[in-house]
NUFI-940904 format. One line per 8 residues: number of its first residue (from 1); their letters; for each residue x, y, z of C-alpha. Coordinates in pm, whole numbers. Each point is the difference from the previous one (the first is absolute). Layout:
NUM> a> X Y Z | ...
//
This chain:
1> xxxxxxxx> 1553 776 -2758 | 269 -8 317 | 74 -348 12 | -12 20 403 | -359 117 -44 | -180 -345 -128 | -359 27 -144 | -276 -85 238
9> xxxxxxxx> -219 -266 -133 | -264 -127 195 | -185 -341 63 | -349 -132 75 | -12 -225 300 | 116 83 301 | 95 -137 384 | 0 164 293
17> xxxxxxxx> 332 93 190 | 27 2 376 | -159 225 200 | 10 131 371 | -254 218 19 | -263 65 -304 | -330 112 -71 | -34 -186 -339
25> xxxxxxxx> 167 -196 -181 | 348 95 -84 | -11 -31 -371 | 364 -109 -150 | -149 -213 -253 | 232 -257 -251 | -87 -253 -226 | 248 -243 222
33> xxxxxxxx> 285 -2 256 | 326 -201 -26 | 290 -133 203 | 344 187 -94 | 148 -117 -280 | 349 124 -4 | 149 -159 -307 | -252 212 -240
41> xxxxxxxx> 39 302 224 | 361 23 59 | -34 53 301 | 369 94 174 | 97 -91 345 | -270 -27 281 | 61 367 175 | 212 -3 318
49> xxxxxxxx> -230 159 279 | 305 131 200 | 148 182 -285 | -361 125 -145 | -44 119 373 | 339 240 17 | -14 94 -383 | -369 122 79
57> xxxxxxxx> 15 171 359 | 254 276 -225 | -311 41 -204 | -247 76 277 | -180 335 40 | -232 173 225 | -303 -5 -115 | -240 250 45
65> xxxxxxxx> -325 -70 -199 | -126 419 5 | 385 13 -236 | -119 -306 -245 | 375 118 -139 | 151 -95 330 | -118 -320 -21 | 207 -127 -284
73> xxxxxxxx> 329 -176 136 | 340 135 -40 | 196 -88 -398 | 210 -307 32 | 397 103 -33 | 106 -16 -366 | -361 13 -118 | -78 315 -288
81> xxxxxxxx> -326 145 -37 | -156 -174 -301 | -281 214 -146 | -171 -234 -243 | -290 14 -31 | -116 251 312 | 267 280 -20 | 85 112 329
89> xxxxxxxx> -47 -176 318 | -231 146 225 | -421 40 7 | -175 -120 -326 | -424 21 -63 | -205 -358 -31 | -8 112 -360 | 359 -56 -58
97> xxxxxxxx> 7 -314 182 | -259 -162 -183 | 152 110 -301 | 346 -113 72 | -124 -357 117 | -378 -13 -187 | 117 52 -317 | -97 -229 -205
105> xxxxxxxx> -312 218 -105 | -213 283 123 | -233 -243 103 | 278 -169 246 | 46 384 164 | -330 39 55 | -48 -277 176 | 260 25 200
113> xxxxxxxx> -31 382 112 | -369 -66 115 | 119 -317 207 | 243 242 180 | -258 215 25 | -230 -244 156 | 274 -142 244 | 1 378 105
121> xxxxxxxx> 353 83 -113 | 132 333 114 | 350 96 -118 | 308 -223 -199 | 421 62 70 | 202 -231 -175 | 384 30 -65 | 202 -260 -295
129> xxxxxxxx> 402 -27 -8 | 183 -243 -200 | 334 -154 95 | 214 -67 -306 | 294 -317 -33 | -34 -357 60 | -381 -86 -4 | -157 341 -81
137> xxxxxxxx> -273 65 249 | -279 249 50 | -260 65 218 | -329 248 -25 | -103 12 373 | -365 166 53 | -172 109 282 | -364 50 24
145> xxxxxxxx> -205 169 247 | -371 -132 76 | -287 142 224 | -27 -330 155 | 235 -277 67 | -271 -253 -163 | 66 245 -357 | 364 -124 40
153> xxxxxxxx> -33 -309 32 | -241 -55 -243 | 210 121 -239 | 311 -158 72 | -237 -383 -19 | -69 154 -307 | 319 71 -137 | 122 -381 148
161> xxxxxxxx> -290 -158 -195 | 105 184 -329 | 377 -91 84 | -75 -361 63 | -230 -33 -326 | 103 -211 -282 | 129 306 -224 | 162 119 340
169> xxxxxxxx> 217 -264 234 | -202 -317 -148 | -31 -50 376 | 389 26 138 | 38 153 302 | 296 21 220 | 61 132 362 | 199 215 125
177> xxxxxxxx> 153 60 338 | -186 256 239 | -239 60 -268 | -357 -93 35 | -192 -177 -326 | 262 -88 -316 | 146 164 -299 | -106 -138 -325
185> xxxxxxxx> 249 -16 -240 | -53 -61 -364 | 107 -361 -97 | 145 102 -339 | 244 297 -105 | -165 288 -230 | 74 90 -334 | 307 241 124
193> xxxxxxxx> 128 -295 241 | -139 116 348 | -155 -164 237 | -361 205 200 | -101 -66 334 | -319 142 178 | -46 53 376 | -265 146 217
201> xxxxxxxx> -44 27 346 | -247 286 146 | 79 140 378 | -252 200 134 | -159 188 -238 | 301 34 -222 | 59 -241 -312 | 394 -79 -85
209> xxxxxxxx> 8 -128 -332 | 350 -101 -175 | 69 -69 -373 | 353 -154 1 | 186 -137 -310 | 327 -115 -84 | 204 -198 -197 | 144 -350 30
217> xxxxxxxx> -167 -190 254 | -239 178 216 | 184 138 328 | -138 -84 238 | 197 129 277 | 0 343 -191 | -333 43 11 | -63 -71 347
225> xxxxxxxx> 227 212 123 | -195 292 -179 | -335 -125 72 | 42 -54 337 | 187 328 27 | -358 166 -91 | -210 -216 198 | 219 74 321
233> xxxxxxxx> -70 377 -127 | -337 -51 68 | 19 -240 262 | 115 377 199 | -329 196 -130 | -255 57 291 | -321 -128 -116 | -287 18 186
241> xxxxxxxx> -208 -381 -28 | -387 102 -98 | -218 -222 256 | -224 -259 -142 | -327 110 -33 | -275 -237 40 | -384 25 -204 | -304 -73 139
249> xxxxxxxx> -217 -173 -276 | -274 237 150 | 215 330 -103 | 41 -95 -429 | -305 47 -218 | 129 -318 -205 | -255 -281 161 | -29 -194 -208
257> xxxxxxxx> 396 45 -119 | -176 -22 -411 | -209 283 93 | 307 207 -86 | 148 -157 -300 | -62 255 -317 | -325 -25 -189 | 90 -38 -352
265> xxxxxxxx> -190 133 -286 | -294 -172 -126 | 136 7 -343 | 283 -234 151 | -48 -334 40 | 81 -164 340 | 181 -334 18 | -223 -262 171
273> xxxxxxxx> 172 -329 -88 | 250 -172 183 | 254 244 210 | -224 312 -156 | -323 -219 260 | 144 -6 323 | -16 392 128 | 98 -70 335
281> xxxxxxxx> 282 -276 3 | 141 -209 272 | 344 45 86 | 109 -305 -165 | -205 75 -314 | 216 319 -34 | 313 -122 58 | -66 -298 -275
289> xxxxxxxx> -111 221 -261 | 274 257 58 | 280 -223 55 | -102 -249 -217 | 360 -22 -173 | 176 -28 325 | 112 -246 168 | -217 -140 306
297> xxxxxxxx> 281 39 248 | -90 428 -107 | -338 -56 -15 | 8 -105 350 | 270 276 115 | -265 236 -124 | -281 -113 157 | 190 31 339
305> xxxxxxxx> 109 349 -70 | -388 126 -73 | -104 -216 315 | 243 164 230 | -21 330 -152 | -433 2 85 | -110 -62 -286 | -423 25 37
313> xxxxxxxx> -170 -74 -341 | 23 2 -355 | -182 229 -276 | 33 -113 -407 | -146 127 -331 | 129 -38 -377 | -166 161 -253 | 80 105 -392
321> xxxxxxxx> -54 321 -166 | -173 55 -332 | 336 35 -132 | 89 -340 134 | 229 81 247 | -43 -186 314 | 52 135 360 | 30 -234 349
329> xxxxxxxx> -60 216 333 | 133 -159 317 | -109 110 359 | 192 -116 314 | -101 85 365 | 185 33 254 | 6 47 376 | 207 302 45
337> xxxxxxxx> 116 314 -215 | 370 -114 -21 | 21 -198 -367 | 231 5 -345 | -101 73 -344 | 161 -173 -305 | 145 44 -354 | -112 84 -318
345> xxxxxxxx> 123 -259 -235 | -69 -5 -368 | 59 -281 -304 | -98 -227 -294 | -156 -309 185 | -32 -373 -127 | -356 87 -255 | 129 338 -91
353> xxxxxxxx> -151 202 307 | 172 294 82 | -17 -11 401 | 23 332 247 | -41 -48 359 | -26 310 207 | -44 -36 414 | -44 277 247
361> xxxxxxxx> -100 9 335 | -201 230 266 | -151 -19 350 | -32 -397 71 | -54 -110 -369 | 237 -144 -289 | -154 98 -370 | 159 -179 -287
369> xxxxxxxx> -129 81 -342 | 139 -226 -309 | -49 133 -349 | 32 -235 -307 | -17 76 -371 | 55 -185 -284 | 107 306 -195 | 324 202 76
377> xxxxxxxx> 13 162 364 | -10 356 -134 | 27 327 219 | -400 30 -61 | -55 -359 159 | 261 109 333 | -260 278 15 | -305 -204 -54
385> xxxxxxxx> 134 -258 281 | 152 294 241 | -366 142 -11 | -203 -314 74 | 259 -72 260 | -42 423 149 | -385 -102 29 | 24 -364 178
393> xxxxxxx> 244 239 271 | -297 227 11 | -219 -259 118 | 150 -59 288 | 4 166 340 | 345 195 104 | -79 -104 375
//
């Protein structure tokens, strides 16, 4: 495997980063979130803004979002084109991005082509050039193309929640100048000696995501000068802003909101103790049984976030399968159509559950659909879980 590629692992609870505007919540979810922690990062020198500022307006482009191509900012001098593992720079299908970063098993890539999917992802660019000497550094810069802006940034609080996980950052983040959000650098070398970094930042309807590695301590001066070379690529697209649409509770056919939650078989057997009772939780009920792990500093940033972003009421069932599989459907409404969707995330929890989270969105409702098993998370399962999930979206009203 390219060593500048690392494996995407994912984690079970989540928090909420900031959002302006949002239908749902905007799902980058992480078991916790640390301060920086530079000693077990080596981290290099804080990045000087004026000299990330000059080094990145050589890099800027015009971008024109009907050219996705033209939208990818100008090679860095002295940079080569590195072809591992894409080939070529230039347009690339969801399949080969989910198999590039999703590896880790079929299951992974399937979950992570139907979240694009979902988030309404249109076309991927991405270009990757290495710069040899010194501290060796490379970075795989991708542009994505969304129907809406609310697919973009859905997915880049989705990549930030994976990059801030415990297998990811552990929770370091650090800031750059002129860029909006942070960069999460991994706080240990890998087994070839280079340091990743993750950033996302979504403009419009267009996702920039950059996979930067090098070696020695992470630049970060190096990488800022290339991200924000991108950004201020995109920074020149014209993108039209979608207006905020507002429901009337009269207009949806969801009244009561569980009158649209999936009816599971009769052969199932529906949760009705504890967390599985309560079908139509309060705010705070949600927020404590989804961010139980966090700390209540989170747990209060996202109860602010689904305040601000209209959040109307609550839906909740959890049942289990004859096979013993259990599934966890989660409706949020909302007061307008504008809203995120979230990630996919997949792994071994604490008693041996193997956990799948899958969220979409559509018209003014959030669905989120976990899947656990205590067996292996096979490709039959991802289809088992994809389905259930296909019918709780067919539930709902598109308008």
């Amino acid at each position: 495997m390219d060593p500048h590629v690392p494996p995407r692992r994912r984690t079970r609870r989540w928090i909420v980063l900031p959002l302006v505007v949002a239908l749902a919540a905007g799902a980058a979810y992480v078991e916790h979130r640390g301060g920086s922690d530079a000693a077990s990062a080596g981290l290099g020198t804080p990045a000087n803004a004026k000299v990330v500022h000059a080094a990145a307006a050589k890099l800027e482009a015009e971008c024109t979002e009907s050219n996705l191509l033209s939208c990818l900012e100008k090679e860095p001098s002295g940079a080569t084109p590195d072809l591992i593992p894409w080939g070529d720079s230039g347009d690339v299908t969801a399949q080969e991005y989910a198999q590039t970063y999703y590896d880790l098993s079929a299951t992974d890539e399937a979950i992570a082509l139907k979240n694009l999917q979902n988030a309404g992802m249109r076309a991927i660019v991405h270009e990757k050039w290495a710069v040899q000497g010194g501290d060796q550094a490379t970075a795989d810069v991708i542009i994505m193309s969304f129907a809406s802006a609310q697919g973009a940034r859905s997915r880049a609080l989705a990549g930030e929640g994976d990059a801030l996980s415990a297998t990811g950052s552990a929770g370091l983040e650090v800031a750059i100048p002129g860029l909006p959000g942070y960069v999460y650098p991994r706080r240990t070398p890998d087994a070839q000696g280079f340091l990743n970094a993750e950033y996302f930042a979504a403009v419009g309807n267009l996702l920039m995501v950059v996979h930067f590695a090098n070696t020695g301590s992470f630049d970060q001066t190096d990488f800022g000068s290339w991200a924000l070379g991108e950004y201020l690529t995109l920074r020149t697209a014209r993108i039209p802003t979608a207006p905020v649409t507002m429901i009337s509770a009269a207009t949806t056919s969801c009244s009561p909101l569980t009158a649209c939650l999936v009816s599971i078989p009769a052969s199932d057997i529906q949760n009705t103790t504890g967390w599985g009772a309560i079908s139509t939780p309060t705010l705070d009920q949600f927020v404590q049984n989804m961010y139980s792990s966090a700390s209540s500093s989170i747990a209060a940033r996202v109860t602010a976030e689904l305040e601000n972003q209209g959040l109307t009421d609550i839906a909740h069932t959890v049942w289990q399968d004859t096979a013993g599989d259990g599934f966890e459907v989660d409706l949020l409404r909302f007061k307008t159509e504008q809203g995120a969707v979230g990630s996919a995330d997949g792994t071994v929890d604490s008693i041996g559950n193997v956990h799948v989270s899958i969220v979409a969105y559509t018209a003014s409702f959030e669905v989120r659909m976990d899947f656990y098993s205590l067996a292996s998370f096979s490709p039959s399962s991802a289809k088992d879980a994809i389905s259930w999930f296909d019918a709780q979206l067919a539930e709902l009203p598109r308008s």
